[in-house]
N, CA, C and O atoms as a GROMACS GRO file, in nm:
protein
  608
    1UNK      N    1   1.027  11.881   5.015
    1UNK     CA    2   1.032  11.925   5.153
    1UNK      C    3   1.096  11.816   5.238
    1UNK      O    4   1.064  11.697   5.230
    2UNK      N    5   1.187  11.866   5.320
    2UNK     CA    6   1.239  11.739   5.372
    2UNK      C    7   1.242  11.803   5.558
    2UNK      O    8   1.265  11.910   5.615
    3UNK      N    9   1.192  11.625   5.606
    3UNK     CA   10   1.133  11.653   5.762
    3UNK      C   11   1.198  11.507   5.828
    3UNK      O   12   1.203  11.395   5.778
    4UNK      N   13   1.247  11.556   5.963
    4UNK     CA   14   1.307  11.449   6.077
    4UNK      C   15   1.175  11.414   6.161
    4UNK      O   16   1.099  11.491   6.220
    5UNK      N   17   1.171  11.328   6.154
    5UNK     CA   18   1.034  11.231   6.132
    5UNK      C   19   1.096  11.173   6.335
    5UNK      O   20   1.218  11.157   6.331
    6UNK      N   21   1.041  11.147   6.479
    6UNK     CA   22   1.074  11.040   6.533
    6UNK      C   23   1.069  10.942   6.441
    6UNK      O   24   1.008  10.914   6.338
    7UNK      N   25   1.195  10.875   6.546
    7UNK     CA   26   1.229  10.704   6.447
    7UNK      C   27   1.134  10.595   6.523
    7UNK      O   28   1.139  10.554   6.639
    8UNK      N   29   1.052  10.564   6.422
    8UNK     CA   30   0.959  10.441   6.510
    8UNK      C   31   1.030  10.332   6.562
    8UNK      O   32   1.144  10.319   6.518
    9UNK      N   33   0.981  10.229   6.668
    9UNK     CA   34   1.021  10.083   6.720
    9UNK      C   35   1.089  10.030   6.578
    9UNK      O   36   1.208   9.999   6.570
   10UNK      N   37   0.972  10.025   6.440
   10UNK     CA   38   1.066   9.910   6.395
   10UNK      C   39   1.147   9.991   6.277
   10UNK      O   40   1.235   9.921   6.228
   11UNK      N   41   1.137  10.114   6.226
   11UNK     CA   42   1.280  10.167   6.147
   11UNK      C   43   1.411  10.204   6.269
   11UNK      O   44   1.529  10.223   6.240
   12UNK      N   45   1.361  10.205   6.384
   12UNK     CA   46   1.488  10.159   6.477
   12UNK      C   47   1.569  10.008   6.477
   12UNK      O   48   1.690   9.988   6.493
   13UNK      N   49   1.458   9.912   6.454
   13UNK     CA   50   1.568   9.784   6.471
   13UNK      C   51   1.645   9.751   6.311
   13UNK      O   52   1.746   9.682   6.302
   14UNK      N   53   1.579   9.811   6.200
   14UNK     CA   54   1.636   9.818   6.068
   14UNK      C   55   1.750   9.900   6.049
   14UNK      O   56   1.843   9.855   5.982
   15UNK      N   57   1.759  10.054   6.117
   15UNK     CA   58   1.838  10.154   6.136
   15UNK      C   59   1.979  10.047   6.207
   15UNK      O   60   2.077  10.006   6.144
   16UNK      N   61   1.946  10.024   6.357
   16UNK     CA   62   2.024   9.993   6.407
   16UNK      C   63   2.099   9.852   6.358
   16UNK      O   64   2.222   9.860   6.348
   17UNK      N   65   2.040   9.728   6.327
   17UNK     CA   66   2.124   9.655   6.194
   17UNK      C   67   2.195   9.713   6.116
   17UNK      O   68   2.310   9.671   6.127
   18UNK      N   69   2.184   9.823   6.008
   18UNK     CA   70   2.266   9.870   5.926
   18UNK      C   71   2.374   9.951   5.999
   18UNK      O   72   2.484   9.953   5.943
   19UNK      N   73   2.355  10.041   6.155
   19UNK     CA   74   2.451  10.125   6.200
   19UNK      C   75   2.565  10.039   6.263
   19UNK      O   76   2.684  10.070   6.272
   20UNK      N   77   2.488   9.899   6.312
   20UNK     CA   78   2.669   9.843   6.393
   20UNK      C   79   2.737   9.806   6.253
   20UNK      O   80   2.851   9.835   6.217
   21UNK      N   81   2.636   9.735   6.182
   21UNK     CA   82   2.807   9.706   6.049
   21UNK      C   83   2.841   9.818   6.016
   21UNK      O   84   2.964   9.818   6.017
   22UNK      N   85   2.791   9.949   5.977
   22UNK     CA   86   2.887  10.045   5.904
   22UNK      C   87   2.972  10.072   6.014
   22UNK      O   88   3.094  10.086   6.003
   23UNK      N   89   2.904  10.080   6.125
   23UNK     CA   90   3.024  10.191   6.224
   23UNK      C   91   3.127  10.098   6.249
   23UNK      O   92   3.238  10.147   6.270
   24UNK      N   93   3.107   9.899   6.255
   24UNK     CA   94   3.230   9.836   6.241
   24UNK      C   95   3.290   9.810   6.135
   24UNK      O   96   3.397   9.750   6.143
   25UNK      N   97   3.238   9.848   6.006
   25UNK     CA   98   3.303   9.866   5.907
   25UNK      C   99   3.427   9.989   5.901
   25UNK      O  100   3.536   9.976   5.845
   26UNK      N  101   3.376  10.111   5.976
   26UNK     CA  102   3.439  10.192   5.957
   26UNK      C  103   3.558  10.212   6.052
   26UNK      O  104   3.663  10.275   6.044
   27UNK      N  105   3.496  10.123   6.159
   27UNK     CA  106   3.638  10.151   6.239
   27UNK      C  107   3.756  10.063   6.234
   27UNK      O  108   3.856  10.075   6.306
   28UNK      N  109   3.733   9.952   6.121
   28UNK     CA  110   3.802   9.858   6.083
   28UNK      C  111   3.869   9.916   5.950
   28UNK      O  112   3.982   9.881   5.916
   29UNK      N  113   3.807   9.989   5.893
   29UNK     CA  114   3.890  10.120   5.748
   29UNK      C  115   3.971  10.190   5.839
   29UNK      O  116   4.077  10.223   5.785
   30UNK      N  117   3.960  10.229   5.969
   30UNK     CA  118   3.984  10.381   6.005
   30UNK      C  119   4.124  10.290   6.105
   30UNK      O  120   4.207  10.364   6.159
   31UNK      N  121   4.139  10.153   6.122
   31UNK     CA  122   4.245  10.079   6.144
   31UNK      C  123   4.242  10.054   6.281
   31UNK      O  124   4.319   9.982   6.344
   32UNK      N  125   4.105  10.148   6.342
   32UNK     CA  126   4.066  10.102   6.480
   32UNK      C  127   4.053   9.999   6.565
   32UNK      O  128   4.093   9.994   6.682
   33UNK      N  129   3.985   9.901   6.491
   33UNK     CA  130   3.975   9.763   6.527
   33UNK      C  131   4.035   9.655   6.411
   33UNK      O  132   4.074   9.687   6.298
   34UNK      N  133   4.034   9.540   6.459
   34UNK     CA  134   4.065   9.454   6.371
   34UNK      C  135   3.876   9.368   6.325
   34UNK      O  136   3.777   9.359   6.398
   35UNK      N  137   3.892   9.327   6.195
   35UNK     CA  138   3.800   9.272   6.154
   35UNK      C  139   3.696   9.144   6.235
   35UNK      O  140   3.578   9.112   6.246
   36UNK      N  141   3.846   9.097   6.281
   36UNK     CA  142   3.790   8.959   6.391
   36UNK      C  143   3.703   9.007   6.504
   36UNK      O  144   3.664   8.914   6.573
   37UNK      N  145   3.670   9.101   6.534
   37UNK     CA  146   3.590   9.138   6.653
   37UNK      C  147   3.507   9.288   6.630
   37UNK      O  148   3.419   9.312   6.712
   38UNK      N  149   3.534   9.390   6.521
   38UNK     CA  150   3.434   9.490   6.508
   38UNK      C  151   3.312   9.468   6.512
   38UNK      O  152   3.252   9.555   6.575
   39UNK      N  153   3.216   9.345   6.448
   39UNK     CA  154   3.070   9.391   6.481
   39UNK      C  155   3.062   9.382   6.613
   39UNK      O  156   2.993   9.473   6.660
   40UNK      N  157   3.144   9.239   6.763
   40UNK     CA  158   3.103   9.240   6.842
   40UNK      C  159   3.141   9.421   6.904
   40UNK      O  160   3.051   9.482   6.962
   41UNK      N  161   3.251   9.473   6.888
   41UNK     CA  162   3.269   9.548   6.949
   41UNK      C  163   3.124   9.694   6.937
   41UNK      O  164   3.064   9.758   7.024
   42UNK      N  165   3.119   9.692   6.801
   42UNK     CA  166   2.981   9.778   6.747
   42UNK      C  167   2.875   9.735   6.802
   42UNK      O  168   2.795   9.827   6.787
   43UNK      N  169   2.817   9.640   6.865
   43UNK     CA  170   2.692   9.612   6.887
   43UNK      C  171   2.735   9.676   7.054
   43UNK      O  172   2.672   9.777   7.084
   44UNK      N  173   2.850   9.617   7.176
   44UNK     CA  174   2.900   9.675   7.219
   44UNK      C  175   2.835   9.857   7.272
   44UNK      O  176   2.759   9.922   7.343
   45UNK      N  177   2.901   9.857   7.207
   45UNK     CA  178   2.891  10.031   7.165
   45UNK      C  179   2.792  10.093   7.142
   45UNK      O  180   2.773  10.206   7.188
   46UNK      N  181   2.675  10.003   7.035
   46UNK     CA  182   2.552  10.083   7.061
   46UNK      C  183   2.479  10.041   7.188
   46UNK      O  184   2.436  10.126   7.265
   47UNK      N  185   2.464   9.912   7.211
   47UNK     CA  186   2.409   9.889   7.347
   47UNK      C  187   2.449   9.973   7.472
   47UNK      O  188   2.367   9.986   7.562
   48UNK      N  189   2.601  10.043   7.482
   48UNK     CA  190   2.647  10.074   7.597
   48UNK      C  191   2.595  10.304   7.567
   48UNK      O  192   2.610  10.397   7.647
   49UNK      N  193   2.534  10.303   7.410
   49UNK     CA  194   2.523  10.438   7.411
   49UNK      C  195   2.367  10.476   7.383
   49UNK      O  196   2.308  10.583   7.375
   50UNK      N  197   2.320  10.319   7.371
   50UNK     CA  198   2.130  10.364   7.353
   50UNK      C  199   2.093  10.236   7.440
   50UNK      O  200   2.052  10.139   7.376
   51UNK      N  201   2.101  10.225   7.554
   51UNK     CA  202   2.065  10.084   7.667
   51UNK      C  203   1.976  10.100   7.685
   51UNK      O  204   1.935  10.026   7.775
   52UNK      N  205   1.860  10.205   7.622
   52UNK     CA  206   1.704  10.191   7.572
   52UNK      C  207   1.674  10.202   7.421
   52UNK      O  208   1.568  10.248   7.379
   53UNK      N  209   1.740  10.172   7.368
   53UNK     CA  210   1.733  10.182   7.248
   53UNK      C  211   1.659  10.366   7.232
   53UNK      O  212   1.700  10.473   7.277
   54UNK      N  213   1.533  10.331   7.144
   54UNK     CA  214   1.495  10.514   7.115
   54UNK      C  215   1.486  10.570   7.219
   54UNK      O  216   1.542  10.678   7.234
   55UNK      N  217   1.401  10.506   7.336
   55UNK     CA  218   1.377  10.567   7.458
   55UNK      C  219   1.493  10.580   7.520
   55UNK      O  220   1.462  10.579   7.639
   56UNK      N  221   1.615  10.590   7.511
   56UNK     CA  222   1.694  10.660   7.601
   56UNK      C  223   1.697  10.763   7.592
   56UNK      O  224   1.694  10.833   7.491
   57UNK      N  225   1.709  10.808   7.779
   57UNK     CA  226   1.680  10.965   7.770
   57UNK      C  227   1.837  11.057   7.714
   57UNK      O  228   1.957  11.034   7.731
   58UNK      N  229   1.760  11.169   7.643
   58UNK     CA  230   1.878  11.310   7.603
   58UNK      C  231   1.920  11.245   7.464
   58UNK      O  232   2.015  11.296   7.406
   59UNK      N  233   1.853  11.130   7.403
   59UNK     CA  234   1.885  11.074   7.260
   59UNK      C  235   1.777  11.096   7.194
   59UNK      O  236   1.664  11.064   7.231
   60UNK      N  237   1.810  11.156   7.087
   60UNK     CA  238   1.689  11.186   6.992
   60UNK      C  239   1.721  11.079   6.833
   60UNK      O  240   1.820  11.101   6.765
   61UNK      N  241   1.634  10.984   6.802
   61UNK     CA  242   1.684  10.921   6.650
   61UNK      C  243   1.564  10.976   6.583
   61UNK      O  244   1.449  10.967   6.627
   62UNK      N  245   1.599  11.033   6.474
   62UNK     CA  246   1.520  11.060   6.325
   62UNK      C  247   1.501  10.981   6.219
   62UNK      O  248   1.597  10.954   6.148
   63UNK      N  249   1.411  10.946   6.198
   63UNK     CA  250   1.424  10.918   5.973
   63UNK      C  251   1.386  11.055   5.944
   63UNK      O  252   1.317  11.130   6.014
   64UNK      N  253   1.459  11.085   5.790
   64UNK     CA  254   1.468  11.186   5.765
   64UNK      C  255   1.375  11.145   5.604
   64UNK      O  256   1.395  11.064   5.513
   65UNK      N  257   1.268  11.252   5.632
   65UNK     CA  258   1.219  11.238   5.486
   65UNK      C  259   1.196  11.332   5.378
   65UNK      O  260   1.167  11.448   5.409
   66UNK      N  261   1.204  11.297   5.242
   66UNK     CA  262   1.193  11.366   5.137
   66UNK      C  263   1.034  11.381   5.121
   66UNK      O  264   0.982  11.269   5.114
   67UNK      N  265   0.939  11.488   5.113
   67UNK     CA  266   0.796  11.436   5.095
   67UNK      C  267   0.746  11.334   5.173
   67UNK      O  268   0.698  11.362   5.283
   68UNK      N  269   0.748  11.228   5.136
   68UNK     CA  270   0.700  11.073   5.223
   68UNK      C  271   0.829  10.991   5.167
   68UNK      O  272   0.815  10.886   5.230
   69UNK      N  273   0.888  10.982   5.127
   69UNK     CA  274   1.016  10.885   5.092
   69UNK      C  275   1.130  10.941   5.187
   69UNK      O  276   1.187  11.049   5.202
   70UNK      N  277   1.136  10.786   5.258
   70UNK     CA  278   1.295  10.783   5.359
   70UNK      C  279   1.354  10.815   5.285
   70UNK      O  280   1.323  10.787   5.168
   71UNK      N  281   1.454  10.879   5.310
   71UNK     CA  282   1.625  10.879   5.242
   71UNK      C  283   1.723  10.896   5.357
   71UNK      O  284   1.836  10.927   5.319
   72UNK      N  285   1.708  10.884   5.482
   72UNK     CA  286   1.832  10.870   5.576
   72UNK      C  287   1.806  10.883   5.721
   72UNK      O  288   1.688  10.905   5.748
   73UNK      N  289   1.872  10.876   5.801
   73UNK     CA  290   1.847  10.891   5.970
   73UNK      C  291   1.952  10.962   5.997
   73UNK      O  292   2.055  10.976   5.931
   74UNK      N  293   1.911  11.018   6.131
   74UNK     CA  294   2.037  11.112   6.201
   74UNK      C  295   2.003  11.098   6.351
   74UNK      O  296   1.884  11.100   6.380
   75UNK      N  297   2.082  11.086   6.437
   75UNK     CA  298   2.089  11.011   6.597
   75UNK      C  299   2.188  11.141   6.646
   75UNK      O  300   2.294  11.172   6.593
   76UNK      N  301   2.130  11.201   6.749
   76UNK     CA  302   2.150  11.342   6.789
   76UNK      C  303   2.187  11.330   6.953
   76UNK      O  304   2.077  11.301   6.998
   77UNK      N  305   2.273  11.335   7.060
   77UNK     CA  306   2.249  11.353   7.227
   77UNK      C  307   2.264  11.486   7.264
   77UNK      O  308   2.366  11.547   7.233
   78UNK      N  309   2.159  11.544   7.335
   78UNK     CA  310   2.197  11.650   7.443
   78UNK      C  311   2.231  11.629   7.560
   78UNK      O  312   2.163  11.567   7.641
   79UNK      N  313   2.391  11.702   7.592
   79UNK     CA  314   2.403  11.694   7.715
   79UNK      C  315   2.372  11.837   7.784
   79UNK      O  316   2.437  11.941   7.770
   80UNK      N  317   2.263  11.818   7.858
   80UNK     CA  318   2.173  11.961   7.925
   80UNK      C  319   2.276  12.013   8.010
   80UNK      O  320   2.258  12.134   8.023
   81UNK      N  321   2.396  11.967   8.086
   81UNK     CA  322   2.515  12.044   8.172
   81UNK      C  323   2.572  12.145   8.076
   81UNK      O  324   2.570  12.266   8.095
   82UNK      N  325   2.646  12.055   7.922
   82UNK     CA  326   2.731  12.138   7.831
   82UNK      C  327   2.618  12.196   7.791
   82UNK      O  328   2.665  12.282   7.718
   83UNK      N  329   2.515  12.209   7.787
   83UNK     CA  330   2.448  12.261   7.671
   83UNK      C  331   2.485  12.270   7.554
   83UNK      O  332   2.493  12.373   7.487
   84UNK      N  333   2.514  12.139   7.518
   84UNK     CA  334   2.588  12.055   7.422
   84UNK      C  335   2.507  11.956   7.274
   84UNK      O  336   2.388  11.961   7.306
   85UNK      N  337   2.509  11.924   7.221
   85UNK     CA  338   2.442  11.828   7.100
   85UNK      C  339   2.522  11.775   7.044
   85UNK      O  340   2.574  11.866   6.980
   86UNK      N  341   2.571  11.690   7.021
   86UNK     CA  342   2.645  11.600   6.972
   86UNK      C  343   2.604  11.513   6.858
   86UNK      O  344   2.523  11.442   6.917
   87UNK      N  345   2.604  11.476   6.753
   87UNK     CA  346   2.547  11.472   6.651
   87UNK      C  347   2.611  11.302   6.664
   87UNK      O  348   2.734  11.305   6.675
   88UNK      N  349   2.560  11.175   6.664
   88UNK     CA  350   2.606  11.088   6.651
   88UNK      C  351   2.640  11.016   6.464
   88UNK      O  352   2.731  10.963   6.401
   89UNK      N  353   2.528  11.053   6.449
   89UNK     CA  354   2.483  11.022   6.278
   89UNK      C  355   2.404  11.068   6.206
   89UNK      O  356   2.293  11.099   6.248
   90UNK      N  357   2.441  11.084   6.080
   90UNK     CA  358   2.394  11.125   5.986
   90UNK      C  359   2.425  11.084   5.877
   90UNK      O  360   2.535  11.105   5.826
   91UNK      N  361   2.300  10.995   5.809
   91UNK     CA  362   2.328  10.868   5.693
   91UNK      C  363   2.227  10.922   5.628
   91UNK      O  364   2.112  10.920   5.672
   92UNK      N  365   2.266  10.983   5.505
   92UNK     CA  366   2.183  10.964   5.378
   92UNK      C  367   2.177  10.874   5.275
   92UNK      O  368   2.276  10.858   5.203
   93UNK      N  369   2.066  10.805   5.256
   93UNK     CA  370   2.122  10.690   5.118
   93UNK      C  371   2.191  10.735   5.039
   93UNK      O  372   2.208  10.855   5.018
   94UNK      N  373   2.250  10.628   4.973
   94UNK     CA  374   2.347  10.663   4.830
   94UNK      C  375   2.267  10.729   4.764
   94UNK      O  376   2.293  10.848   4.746
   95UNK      N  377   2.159  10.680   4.715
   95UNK     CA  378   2.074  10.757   4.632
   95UNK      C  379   2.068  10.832   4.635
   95UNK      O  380   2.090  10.873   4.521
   96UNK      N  381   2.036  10.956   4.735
   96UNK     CA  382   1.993  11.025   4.753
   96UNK      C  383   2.160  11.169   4.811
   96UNK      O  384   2.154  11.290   4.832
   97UNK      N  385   2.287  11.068   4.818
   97UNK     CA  386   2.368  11.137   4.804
   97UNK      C  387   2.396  11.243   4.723
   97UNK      O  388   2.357  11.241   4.607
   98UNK      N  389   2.473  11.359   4.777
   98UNK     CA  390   2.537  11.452   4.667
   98UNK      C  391   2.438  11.532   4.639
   98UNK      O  392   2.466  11.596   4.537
   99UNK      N  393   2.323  11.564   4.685
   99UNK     CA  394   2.214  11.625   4.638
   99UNK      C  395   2.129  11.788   4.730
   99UNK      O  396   2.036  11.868   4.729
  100UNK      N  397   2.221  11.756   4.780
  100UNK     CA  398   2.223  11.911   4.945
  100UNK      C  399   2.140  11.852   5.078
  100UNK      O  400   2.153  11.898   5.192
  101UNK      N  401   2.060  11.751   5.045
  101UNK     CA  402   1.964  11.707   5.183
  101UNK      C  403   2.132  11.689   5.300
  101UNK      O  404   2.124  11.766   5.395
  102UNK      N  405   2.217  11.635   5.299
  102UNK     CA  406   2.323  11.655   5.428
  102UNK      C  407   2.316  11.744   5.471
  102UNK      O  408   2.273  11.750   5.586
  103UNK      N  409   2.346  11.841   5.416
  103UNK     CA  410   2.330  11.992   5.415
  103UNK      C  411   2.199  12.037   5.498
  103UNK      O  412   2.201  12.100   5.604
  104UNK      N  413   2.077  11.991   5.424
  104UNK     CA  414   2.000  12.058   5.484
  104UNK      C  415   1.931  11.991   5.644
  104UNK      O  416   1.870  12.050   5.733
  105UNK      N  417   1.967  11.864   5.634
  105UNK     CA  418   1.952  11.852   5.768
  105UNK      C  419   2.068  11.848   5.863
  105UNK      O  420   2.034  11.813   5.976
  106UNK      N  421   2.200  11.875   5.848
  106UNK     CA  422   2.247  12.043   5.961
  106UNK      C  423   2.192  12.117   5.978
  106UNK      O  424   2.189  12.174   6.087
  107UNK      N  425   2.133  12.147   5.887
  107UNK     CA  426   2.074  12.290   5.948
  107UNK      C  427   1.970  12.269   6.051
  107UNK      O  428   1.964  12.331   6.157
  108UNK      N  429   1.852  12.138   5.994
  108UNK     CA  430   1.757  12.098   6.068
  108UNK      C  431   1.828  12.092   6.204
  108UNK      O  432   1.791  12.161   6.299
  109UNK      N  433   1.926  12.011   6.210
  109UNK     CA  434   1.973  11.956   6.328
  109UNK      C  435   2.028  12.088   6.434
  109UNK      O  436   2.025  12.085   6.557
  110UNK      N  437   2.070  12.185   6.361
  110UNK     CA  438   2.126  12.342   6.470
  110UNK      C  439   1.998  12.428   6.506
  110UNK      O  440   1.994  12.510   6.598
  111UNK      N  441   1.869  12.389   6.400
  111UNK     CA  442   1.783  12.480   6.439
  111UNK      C  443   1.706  12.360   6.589
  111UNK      O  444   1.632  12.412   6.673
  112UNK      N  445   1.734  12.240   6.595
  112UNK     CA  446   1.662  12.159   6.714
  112UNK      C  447   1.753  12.158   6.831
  112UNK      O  448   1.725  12.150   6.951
  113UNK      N  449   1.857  12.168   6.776
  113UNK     CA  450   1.956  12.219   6.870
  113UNK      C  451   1.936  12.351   6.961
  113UNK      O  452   1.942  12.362   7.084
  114UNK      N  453   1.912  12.443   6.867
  114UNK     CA  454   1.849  12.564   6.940
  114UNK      C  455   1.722  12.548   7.004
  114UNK      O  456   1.693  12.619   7.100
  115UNK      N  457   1.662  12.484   6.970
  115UNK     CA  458   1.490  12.462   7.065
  115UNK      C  459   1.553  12.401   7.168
  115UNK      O  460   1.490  12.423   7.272
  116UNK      N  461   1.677  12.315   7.191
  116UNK     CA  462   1.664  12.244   7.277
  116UNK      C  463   1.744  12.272   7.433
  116UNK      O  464   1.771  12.212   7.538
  117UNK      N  465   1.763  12.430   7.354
  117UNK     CA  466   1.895  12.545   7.442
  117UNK      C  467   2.015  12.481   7.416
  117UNK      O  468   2.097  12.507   7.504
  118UNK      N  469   2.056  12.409   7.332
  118UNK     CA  470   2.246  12.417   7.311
  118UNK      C  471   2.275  12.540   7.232
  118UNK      O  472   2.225  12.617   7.151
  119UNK      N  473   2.396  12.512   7.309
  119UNK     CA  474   2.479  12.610   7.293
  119UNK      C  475   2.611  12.628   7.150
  119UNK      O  476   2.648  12.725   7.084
  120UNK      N  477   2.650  12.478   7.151
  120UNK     CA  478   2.743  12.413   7.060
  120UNK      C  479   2.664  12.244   6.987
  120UNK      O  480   2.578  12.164   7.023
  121UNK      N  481   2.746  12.259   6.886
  121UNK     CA  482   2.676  12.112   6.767
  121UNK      C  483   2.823  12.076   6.770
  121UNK      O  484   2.905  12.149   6.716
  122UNK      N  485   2.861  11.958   6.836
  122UNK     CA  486   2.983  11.900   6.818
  122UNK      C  487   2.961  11.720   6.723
  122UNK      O  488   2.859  11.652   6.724
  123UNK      N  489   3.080  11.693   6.661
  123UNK     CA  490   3.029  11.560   6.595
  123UNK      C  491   3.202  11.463   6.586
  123UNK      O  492   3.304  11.493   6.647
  124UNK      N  493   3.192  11.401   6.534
  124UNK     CA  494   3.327  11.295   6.469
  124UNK      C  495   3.335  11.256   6.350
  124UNK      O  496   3.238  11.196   6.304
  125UNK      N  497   3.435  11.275   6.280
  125UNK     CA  498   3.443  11.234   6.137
  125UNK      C  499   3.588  11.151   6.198
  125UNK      O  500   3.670  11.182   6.285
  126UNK      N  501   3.573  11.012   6.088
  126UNK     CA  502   3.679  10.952   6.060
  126UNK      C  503   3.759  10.958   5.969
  126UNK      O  504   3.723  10.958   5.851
  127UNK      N  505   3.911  10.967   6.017
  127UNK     CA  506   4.011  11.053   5.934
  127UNK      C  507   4.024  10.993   5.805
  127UNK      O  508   4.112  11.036   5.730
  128UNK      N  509   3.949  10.899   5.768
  128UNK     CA  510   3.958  10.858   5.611
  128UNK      C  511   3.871  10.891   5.515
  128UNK      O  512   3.861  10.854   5.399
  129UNK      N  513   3.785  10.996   5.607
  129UNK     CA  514   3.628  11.051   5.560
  129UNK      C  515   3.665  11.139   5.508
  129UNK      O  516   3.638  11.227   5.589
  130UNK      N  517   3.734  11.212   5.383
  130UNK     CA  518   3.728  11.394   5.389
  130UNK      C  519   3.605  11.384   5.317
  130UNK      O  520   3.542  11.452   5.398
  131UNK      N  521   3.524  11.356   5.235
  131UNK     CA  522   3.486  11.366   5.222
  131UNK      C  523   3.342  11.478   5.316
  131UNK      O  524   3.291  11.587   5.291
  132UNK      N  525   3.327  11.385   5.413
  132UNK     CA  526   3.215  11.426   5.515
  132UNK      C  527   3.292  11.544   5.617
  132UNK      O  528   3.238  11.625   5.692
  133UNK      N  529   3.409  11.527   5.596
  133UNK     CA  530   3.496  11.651   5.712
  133UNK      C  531   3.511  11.760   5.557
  133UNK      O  532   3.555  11.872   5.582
  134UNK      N  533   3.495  11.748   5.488
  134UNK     CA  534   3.460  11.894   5.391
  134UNK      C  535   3.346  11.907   5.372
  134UNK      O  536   3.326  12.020   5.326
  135UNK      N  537   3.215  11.824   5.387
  135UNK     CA  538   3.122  11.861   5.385
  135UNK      C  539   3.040  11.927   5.508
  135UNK      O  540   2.934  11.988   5.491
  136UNK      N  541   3.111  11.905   5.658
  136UNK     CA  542   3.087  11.972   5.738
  136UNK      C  543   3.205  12.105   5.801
  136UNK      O  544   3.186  12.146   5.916
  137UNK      N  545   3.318  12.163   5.719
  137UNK     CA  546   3.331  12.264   5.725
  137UNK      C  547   3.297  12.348   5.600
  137UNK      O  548   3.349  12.459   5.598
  138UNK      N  549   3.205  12.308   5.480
  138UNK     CA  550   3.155  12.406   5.468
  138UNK      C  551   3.040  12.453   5.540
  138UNK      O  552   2.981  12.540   5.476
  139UNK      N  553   3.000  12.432   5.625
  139UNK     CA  554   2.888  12.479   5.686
  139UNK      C  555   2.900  12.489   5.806
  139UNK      O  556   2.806  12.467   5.883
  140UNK      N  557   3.031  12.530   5.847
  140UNK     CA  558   3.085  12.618   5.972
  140UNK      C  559   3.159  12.521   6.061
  140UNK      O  560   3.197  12.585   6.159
  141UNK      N  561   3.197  12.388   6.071
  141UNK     CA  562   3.215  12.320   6.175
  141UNK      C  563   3.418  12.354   6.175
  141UNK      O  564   3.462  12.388   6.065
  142UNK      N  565   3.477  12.348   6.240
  142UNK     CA  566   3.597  12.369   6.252
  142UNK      C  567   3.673  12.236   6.326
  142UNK      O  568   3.614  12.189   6.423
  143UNK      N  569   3.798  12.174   6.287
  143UNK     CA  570   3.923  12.068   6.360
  143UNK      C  571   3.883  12.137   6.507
  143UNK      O  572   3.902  12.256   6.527
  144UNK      N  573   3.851  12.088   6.562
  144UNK     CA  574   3.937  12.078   6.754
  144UNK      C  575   4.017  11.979   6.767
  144UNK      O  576   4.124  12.021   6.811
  145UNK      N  577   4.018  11.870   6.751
  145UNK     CA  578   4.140  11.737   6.767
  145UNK      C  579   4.197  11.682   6.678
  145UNK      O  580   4.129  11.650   6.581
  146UNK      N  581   4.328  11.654   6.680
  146UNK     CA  582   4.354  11.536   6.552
  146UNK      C  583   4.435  11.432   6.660
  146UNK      O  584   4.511  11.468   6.750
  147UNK      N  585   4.398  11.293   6.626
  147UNK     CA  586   4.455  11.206   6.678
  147UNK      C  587   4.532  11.138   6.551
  147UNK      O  588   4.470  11.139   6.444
  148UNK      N  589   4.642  11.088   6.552
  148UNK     CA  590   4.694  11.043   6.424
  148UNK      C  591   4.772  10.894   6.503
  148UNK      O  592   4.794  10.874   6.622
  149UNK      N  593   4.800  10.805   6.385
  149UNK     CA  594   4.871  10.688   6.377
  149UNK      C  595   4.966  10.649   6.269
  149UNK      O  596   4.942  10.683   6.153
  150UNK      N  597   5.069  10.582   6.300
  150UNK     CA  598   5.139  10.521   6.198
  150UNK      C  599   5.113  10.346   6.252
  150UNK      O  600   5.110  10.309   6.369
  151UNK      N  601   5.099  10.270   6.143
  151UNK     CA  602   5.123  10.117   6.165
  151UNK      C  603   5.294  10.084   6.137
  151UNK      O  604   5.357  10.132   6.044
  152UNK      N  605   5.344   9.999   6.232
  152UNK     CA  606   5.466   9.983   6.249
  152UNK      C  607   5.503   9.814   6.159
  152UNK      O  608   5.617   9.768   6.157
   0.00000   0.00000   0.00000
């Protein structure tokens, strides 16, 4: 059985350690930033999008559990104007990869979405991800943007 748990004080400051390196990991793959400055820019970024950490309001963070065993978090915003949800993250351990829990907490995440009156589940995949951009159109999500680059 798997359940989105609130994220306590301290699997928030463990969560949030592991989210600025990946997300400056990734935006340093994705050719966004340069290496010399992604974590500052990631720490940055989460400070300027959770400046209460859990308690910021219209942000919801989860651990997501199997039975009683963590296997991942997912960081969710409603904006109550769009009647909107925006899905910031969704990290399943390796371990626990490949196994349908992604899967099934989308779904978790559209059915809290609906308690919470949105209307739309919007998210971001990075264009080096297909992985995660085929794993969220099989389960209905569709391209609205492509931004593209060449390095010169």
């Amino acid at each position: 059985m798997l359940t989105l748990t609130a994220m306590t004080t301290e699997v928030f400051q463990h969560y949030l350690k592991n989210a600025i390196t990946d997300y400056a990991s990734d935006k340093v793959k994705n050719g966004t930033w340069s290496k010399n400055n992604a974590h500052e820019l990631a720490v940055q970024s989460y400070n300027h999008f959770l400046p209460n950490g859990i308690d910021t309001p219209n942000h919801y963070l989860y651990s997501i559990y199997l039975k009683e065993t963590l296997i991942g978090h997912t960081w969710i915003f409603f904006d109550s104007t769009e009647k909107m949800i925006f899905i910031y993250d969704i990290h399943i351990f390796e371990k626990y990869q490949n196994q349908g829990y992604g899967t099934l907490v989308m779904t978790m995440l559209e059915e809290q979405a609906q308690q919470l009156g949105a209307k739309k589940l919007s998210l971001h995949v990075f264009g080096y991800n297909q992985r995660a951009l085929h794993a969220y159109q099989k389960v209905g999500y569709h391209i609205t943007d492509y931004n593209l680059s060449k390095e010169l």
